[in-house]
N, C-alpha and C positions, 0 to 999 in steps of 0.2 A: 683594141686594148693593147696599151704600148707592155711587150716584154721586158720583162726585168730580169738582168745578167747578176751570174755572181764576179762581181767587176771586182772585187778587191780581198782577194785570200786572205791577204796580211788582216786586213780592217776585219773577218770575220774571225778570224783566231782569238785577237784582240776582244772581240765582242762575246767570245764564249766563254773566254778569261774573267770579265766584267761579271758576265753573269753570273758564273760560277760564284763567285765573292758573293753576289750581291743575295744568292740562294743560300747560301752558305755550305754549301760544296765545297769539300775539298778539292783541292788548284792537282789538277792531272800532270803533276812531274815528283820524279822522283827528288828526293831518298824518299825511303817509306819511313812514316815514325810511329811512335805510340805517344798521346796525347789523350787527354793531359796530362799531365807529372800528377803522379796519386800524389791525395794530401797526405798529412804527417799521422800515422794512425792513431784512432782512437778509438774508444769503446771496447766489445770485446774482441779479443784475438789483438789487442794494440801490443801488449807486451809482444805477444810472440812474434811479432812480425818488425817490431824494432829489434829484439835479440836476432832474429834472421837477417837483417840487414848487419847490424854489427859482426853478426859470425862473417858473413859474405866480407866484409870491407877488412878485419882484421886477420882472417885466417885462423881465428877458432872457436873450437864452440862455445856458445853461450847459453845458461842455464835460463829457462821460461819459468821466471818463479812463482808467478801465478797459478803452476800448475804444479806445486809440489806437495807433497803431500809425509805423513809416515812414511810410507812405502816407497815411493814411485817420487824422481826427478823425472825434467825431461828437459832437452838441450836441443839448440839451433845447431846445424852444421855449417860449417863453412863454404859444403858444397849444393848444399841445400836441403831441405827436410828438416829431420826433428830423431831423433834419437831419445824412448823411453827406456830407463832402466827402475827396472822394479825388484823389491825385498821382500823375502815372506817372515822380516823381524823389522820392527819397528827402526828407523835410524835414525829418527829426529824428533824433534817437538814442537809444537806451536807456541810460544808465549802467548798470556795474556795482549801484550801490549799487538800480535799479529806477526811479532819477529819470529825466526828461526831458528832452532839449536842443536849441534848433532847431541843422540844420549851420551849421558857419559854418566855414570851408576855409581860411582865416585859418591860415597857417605858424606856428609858433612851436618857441621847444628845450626840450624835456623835459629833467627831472633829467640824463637821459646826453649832456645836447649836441647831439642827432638832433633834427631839423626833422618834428615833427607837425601835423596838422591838429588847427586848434582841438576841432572837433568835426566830426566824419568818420563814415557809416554804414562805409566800407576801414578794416580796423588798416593804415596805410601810414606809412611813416617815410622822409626824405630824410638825406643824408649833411650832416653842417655843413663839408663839406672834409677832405682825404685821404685814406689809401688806405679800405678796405673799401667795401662796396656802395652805390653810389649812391641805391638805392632798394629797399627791402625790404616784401613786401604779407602780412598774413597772413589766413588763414581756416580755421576750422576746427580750428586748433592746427597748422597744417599753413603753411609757409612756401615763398615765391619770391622770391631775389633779382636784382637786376640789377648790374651793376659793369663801371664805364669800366677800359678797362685799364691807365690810369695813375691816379696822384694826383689828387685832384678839389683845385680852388683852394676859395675858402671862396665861398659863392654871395650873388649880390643876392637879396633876397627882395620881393618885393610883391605883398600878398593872397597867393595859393595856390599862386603861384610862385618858384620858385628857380633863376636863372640863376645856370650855373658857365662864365664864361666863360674864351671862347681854350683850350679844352681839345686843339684845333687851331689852329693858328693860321687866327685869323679864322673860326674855329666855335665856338659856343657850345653847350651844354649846358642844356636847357632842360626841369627836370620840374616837373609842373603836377599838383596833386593835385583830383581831380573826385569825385562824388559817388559814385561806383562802385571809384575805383582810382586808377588815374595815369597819367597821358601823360609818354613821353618822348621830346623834340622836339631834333633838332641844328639850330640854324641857322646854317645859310653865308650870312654877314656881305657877303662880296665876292665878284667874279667871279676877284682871285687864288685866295682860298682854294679856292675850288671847279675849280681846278686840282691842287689834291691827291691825290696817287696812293691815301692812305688814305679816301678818300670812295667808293674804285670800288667797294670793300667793307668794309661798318662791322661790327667783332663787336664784340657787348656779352658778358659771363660771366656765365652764369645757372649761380644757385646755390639750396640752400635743401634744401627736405623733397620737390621733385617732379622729375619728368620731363617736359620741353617737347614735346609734338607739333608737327608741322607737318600741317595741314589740304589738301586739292586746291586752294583757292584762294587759300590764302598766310596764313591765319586761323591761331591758335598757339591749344594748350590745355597748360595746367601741370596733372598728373595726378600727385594720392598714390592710388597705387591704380588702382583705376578712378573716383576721387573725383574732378571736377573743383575745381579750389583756385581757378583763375584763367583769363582768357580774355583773348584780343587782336584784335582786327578784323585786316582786311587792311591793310599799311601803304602809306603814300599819301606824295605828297612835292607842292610847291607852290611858286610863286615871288610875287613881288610886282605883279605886272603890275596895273594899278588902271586903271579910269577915275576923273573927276570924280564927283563925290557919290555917292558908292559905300561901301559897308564895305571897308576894305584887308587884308591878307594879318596873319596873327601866328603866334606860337606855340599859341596856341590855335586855328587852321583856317586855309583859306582863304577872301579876299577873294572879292566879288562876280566878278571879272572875272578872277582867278588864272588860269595853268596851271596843269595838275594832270598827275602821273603815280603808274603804280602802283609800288609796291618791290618788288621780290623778296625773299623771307625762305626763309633755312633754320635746320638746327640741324646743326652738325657734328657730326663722328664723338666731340666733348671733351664736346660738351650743349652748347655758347656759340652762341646768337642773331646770324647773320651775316645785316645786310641790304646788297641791292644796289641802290642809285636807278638809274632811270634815266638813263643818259648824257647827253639832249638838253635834259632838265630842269637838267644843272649846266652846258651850254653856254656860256658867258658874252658869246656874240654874240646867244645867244636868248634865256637868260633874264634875268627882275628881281629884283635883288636885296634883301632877303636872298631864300635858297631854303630849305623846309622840310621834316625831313626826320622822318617817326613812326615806331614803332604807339603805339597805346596799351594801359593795359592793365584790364581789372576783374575784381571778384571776384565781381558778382552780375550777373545777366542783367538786360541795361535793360528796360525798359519801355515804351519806344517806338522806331519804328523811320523811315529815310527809305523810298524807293525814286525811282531815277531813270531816265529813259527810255533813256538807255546804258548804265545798270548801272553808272555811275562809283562810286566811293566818294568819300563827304566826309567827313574828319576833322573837321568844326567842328560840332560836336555839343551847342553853345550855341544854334543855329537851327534851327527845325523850317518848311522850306521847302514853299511851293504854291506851283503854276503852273508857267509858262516863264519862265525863269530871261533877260533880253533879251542879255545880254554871254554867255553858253555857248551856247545856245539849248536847254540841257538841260529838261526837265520834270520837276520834282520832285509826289510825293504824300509827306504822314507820316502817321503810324499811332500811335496813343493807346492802350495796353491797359491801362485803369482795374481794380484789384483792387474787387470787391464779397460779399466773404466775409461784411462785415460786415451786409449785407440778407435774409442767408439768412433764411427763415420772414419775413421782413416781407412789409408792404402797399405798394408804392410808391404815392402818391400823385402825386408832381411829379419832376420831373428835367433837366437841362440842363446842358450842356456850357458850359464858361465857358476862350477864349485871352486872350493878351496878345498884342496885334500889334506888333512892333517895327518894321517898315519895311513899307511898301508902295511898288509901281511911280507908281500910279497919283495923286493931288491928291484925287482925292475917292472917293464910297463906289461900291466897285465888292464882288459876291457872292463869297462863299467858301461851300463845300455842305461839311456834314459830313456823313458817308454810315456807319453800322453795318455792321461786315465780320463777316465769319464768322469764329468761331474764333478763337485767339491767333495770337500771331504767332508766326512759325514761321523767323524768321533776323531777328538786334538783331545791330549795329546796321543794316544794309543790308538790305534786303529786296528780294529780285531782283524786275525790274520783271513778270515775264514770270512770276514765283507768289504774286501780289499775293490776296488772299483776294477772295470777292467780296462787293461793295457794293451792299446793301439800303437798309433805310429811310432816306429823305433829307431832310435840311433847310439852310437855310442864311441867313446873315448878311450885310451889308453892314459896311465900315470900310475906314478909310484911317488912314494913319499916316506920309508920305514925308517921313523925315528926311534927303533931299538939301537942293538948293538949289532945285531946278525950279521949287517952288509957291509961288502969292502969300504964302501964309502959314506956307515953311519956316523952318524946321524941324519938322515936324509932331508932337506929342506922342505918345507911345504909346496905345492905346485899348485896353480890356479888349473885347471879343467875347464876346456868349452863343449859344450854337445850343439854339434853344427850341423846340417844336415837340410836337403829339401824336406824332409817329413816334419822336422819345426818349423820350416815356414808355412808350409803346407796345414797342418794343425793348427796355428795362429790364426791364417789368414779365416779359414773355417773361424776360429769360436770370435774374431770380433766381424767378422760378417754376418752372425748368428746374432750377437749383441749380446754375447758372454758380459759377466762383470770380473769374471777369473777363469783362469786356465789352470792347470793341475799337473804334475809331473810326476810319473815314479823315477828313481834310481835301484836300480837292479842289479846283482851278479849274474842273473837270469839270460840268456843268450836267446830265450823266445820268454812268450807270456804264459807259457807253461811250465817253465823252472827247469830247463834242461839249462845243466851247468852249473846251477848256482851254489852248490856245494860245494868246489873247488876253492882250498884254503888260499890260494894264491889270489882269489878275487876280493877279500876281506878288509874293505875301508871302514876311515871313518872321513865326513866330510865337517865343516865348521857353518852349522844353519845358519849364522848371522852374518857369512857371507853369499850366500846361494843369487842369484842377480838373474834376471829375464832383460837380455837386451834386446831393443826392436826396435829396428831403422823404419820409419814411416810418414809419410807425408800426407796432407788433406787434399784428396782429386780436387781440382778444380772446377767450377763449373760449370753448365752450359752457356758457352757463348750466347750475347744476347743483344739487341739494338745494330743486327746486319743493314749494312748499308753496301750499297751496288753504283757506282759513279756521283756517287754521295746522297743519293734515293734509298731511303726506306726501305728493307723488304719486307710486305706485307704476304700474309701467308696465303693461299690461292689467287694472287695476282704476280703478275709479271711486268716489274720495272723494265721502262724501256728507259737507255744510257748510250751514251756518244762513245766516239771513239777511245779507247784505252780506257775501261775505264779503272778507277781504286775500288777495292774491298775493304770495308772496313767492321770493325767488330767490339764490342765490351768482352773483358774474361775475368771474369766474377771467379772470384779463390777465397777461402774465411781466412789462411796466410797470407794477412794483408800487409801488403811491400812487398811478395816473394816474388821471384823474376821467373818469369813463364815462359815460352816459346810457345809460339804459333805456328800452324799448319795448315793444308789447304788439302780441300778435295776440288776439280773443277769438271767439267764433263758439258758437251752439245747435246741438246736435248732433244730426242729422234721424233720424227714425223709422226709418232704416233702421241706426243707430248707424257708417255711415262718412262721411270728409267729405271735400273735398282743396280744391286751392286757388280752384275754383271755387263753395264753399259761401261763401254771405252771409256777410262778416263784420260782427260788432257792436262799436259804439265802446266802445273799446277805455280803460281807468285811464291817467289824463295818468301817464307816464316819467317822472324825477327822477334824479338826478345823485349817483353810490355811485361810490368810490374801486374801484382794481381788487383784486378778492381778497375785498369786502366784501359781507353781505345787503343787500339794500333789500327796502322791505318798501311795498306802495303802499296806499293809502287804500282805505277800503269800495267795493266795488266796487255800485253800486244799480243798479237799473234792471234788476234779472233775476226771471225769475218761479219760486215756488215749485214745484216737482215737475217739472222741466225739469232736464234734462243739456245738461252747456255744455265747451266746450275752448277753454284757453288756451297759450301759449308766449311767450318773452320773449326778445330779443339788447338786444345792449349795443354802442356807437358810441362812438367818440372824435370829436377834431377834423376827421377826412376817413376812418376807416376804421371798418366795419362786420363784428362778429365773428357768427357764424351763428348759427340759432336753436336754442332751448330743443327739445327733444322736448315731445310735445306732453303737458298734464297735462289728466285730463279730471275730473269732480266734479257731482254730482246737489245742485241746491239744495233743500233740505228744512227750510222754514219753520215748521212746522205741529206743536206741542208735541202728545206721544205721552199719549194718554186715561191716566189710573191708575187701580186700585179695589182696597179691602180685600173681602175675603171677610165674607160675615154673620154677626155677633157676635150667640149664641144668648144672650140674656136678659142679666142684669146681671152682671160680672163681681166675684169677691174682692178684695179692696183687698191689694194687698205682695208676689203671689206673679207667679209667671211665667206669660207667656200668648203663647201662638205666635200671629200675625196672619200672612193670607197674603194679599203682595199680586201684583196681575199688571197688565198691560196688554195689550190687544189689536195694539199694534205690535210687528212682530216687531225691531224695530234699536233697541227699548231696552236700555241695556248696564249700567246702574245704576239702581236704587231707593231712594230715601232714605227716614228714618221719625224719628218722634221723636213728644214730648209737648208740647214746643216749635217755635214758627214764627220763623225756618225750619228744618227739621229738617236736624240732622245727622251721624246718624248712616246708614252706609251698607251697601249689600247688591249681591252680586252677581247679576244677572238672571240667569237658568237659563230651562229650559224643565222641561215638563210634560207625561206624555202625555197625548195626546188636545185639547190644548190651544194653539192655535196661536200664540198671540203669548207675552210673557215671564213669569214667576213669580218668586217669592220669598218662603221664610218666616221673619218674625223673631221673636224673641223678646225681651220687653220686661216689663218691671217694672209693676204698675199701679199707680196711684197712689191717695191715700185715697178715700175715701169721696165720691161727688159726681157729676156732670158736667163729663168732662171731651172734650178733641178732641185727637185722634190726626192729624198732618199727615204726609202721607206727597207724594213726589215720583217722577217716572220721569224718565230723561233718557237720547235715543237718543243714533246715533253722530255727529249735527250737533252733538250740545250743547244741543239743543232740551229743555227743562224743561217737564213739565206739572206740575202742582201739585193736592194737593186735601186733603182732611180727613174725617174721622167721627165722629162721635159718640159716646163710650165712656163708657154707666154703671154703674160701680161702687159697690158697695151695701157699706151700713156694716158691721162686724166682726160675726158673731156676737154673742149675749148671752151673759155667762158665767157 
């Protein structure tokens, strides 16, 4: 049997190249790419993965408006991720038509004359003067009104409010529309008016699509059904009583230094809203005038909550109170319950709480602790002091803000406050790995969650709830790499591709931010004679990572530096800016460098020139999968390896035309399941034509 040489290095390189194309193998030379170019996105996650390109290309954030909501933005970075900031007050609206709008409470008269808010998350409407309802809320398709029981005069308006005054003489009429609903406020102007027999009991006419409850503590719910439509706190009443540089009394709350009492509220036997102040509050030897008389009312449950150490209620629902309060000596804590729906399945990276401090007791920076409660809150707006949730993780801030006269340098400006801290990232990442839909915050003068400290007058804020913000840096892990390939073979899982020399790794990296740029990683490692391994097997350095959009292959450069007839495992994850998605299962692959011997079978004597002649060729390796052959180098035409009995490695016989008269060479090729080409030739003479 004539030996077959590998006579031409160049011609098999050549021939592994061919192949490679022709398998659709990736061609073993570098650069490494990622391929293909993801398409342009679409479906869900398209917006945000175009703002994430535009952030990245322009240098700044871009807002993902598909995901905004009341509460909650949320923005591309420039450096990649996504950034949520969330509000425990409404700061926008949805139009009809789908657009957006920030509120702005801003009165104005619609087509029918009626006083609306500019832009309002409450459908609430005021009267422009006379008879009909003074205030009408809807929700749901489902309506409540309110109505003075005379004539209403025509009202002042500024900003959100609308006084109807002398609706008594020396009472005014005062509704104020707020981010949830509307306050409606009487106030007694003087100490005659508050002489008035109609003050001892005020009914307003409730009308509309519900039914008014009254609550055990004086709290009202308007019910179509068993649907809640509308809600009203406990009503509260207030006079002017001030000190120097203090906040003073309005229709919108009470002053720093106010009296306060509680109203009595019923519903009579007709459904009309009857409230009753207190007597000592319209005293006119005791109180200051004006005196203030609520409830208010909303249609959605707020967001945050006070609590104070008597359980008083506060109508002024513009202030979110810490500390000891020095003119009551009451203790306030408030309660933040930030919506994070939008984190679900993310990575939290960063996190932090961000106020605005409108006043402080103190001239300069004295701590305020933000402490993580448990659970939502469980009674808006008041929250009894005595089932206050309890308080965990804790950080805290310094600021001062004292817009009296006290300090060298009043009036002191307002100051934004961050609560920073690993215990907020740490807390976050907890409640949306839980699958929170909210998170909960206290602010405290408190120095533990047992109220050491919090008496000291020098801790005594007030902060601005409709600025309170939860910011959170966070990106969507990536995830498992998938479609490994090993010298452009499949890894199939309990099989072991066998690959040529050097070969590529290549991999999908699946991310739902799609367009976001990834980086990839490698684990690689020799797989020990015993064929298992785990994290304590040597690993080997490992093909430098490169940078594939999400969705996309990358594909990395030859990997060298491995030795032929050795088995090897690799795996690959994929990293953003700060978040790391898991790893690849593992792909394992035997390098086989080493081209498979070929030989024809011995050609007895000289062959006929023109007719057909079977050559049989084989190879002693059993993983050759194809045979080539021809008359020409390099050959190619092709054959399927078979087997033989008795025969251990591969066979095949073909059949081929012989050509005239002469000396000629027959090339024939084997190539196993690496791709690996041996190469050789014989000799074939063909003797001239008969005589005729």
């Amino acid at each position: 049997m004539p030996t077959v040489r590998d006579s031409n290095p160049s011609l098999r390189r050549l021939l592994l190249g061919g192949l490679a194309t022709l398998l659709g193998v990736t061609v073993l030379t570098p650069p490494a790419s990622a391929s293909p170019e993801p398409p342009v996105p679409t479906g869900p996650g398209a917006e945000a993965a175009r703002a994430a390109g535009t952030a990245e290309r322009t240098g700044r954030r871009v807002e993902v408006v598909s995901a905004r909501t009341e509460f909650t933005q949320v923005f591309a970075k420039p450096s990649g991720g996504f950034v949520a900031e969330s509000a425990v007050v409404p700061q926008r609206v949805r139009r009809p038509d789908g657009s957006w709008a920030e509120v702005d409470l801003t009165l104005r008269r619609d087509a029918a004359g009626a006083l609306r808010p500019s832009v309002s998350p409450a459908d609430v409407r005021f009267s422009a003067g006379g008879t009909g309802p003074a205030a009408a809320l809807r929700n749901g398709g489902k309506s409540l009104t309110l109505s003075w029981p005379s004539a209403l005069p025509a009202p002042r308006l500024s900003g959100e409010t609308a006084t109807y005054p002398d609706v008594l003489p020396g009472v005014d009429l005062v509704l104020r529309a707020t981010h949830t609903g509307f306050t409606h406020v009487l106030a007694v102007k003087t100490p005659q008016a508050a002489t008035n027999p109609a003050l001892r009991e005020i009914r307003f006419d409730l009308g509309g699509d519900v039914r008014v409850e009254r609550n055990a503590d004086g709290s009202l719910r308007a019910l179509a059904g068993t649907t809640e439509v509308a809600r009203s706190g406990s009503a509260e009443m207030w006079d002017s009583t001030a000190v120097p540089s203090t906040v003073r009394s309005s229709a919108t709350g009470p002053g720093a230094a106010a009296r306060t009492a509680a109203v009595g509220t019923a519903i009579n036997a007709a459904g009309d809203l009857v409230l009753r102040p207190t007597a000592a509050l319209l005293d006119p030897a005791k109180a200051t005038f004006p005196v203030y008389i609520d409830p208010a009312w909303s249609v959605t449950r707020s967001r945050w909550a006070y609590a104070t150490s008597n359980n008083s209620t506060n109508s002024d629902l513009t202030a979110a109170r810490v500390g000891k309060d020095s003119t009551t000596g009451v203790t306030y804590r408030s309660y933040f319950e930030f919506p994070i729906i939008a984190l679900h399945g993310t990575q939290v990276a960063s996190g932090y709480v961000q106020m605005k401090l409108d006043h402080s007791w103190s001239c300069g920076n004295t701590p305020t602790y933000l402490y993580q409660a448990a659970g939502s809150l469980t009674s808006v707006p008041r929250l009894p002091w005595e089932a206050q949730p309890a308080l965990t993780a804790r950080t805290s801030a310094n600021s001062h803000a004292n817009e009296g006269a006290g300090c060298a340098d009043s009036p002191q400006p307002d100051m934004t406050v961050n609560f920073t801290g690993g215990s907020v990232v740490a807390g976050l990442r907890s409640a949306v790995s839980s699958g929170w839909s909210t998170v909960t915050y206290a602010l405290c003068a408190c120095s533990d969650a047992s109220g050491t400290n919090e008496g000291q007058l020098d801790r005594w804020k007030r902060f601005y709830p409709g600025d309170a913000r939860l910011v959170v840096d966070y990106d969507t892990p990536s995830g498992q790499p998938a479609g490994l390939r090993a010298g452009g073979q499949a890894c199939v899982a309990g099989e072991r591709a066998v690959v040529a020399t050097a070969p590529t790794l290549s991999a999908a990296y699946p991310d739902s931010d799609v367009g976001q740029t990834l980086q990839t990683a490698y684990e690689l490692l020799e797989i020990p004679a015993s064929g298992s391994y785990d994290s304590n097997t040597p690993r080997l350095t490992p093909p430098t990572g490169g940078a594939v959009s999400a969705g996309a292959r990358y594909t990395t450069g030859p990997v060298t530096g491995l030795s032929g007839g050795k088995a090897y495992a690799w795996r690959t994850r994929a990293s953003s800016s700060y978040t790391t998605g898991p790893w690849s299962q593992w792909c394992e692959f035997t390098l086989d460098d080493s081209p498979p011997a070929v030989a024809v079978d011995a050609i007895t004597g000289p062959l006929p020139p023109g007719e057909f002649y079977t050559f049989k060729l084989r190879s002693p390796d059993p993983d050759v999968v194809t045979f080539r052959y021809g008359w020409t180098s390099p050959p190619t035409e092709e054959a399927e390896a078979g087997t033989t009995l008795g025969y251990p490695g591969k066979t095949a016989s073909v059949t081929l035309t012989t050509p005239d008269a002469g000396t000629h060479t027959l090339y024939v090729a084997a190539v196993d399941s690496a791709g690996n080409v041996g190469d050789g030739s014989v000799v074939v003479q063909v003797s001239p034509p008969a005589a005729g």
